[in-house]
N, C-alpha and C positions, 0 to 999 in steps of 0.2 A: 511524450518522451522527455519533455523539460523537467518532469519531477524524478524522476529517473535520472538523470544528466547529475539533479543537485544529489540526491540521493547516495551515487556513488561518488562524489566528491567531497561528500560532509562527511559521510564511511570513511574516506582513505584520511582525511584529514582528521580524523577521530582516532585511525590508528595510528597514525605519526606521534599525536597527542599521546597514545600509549606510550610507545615506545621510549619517549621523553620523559614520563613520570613514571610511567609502570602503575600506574590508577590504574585498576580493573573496572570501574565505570567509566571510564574514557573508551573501552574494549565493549563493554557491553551498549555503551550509546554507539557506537559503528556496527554490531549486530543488530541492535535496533530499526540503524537507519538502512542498511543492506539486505534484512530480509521481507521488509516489504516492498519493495518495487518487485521482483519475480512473482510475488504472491498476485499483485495488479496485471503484471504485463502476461502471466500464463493464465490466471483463473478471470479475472474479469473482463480482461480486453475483449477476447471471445467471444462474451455474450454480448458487452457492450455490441460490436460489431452486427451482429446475429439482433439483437434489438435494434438499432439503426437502420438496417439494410429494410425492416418489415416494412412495408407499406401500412398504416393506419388503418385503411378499410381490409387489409390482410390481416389482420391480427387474429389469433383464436388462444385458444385454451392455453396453447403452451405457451405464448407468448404471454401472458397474462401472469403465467409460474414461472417463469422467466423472472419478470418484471420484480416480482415477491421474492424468488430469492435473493436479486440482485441489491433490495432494498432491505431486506433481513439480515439474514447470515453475513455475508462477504461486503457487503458493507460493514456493521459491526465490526467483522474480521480485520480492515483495516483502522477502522477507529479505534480499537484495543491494540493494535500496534502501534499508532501514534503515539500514545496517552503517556509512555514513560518519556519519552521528547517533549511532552509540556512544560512551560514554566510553572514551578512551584510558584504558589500563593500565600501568602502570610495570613 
């Protein structure tokens, strides 16, 4: 919930920064940083939770696809919404 916490505070201070200059990427970095925490706390938490909870010697198939998606796709998912919030490199 701590990423979430900053996340919605760097949003609201990203749109203050808006409103200040009227930059449209100052607008777009607070949509950046506001629409992935929902993305984490409804898609992923879940499974996280549901992976945690299995017991090791419980594990079967679906846990396994579980495991693959969470390391596939939606992970990705949030690494492509990071990636415009990195620092630029020279």
């Amino acid at each position: 919930m701590m990423q979430a916490s900053f996340a919605m505070v760097g949003g609201f201070f990203a749109v203050v920064a808006f409103f200040s200059t009227f930059e449209w990427r100052r607008l777009l970095g607070a949509a950046v940083l506001l629409t992935n925490w929902p993305y984490t706390i409804l898609v992923i938490k879940p499974i996280n939770h549901r992976l945690m909870n299995t017991r090791p010697d419980a594990a079967t198939a679906e846990t396994r696809l579980m495991i693959g998606r969470w390391r596939g796709s939606m992970h990705f998912c949030r690494v492509v919404a990071k990636s415009p919030r990195s620092p630029r490199r020279a």
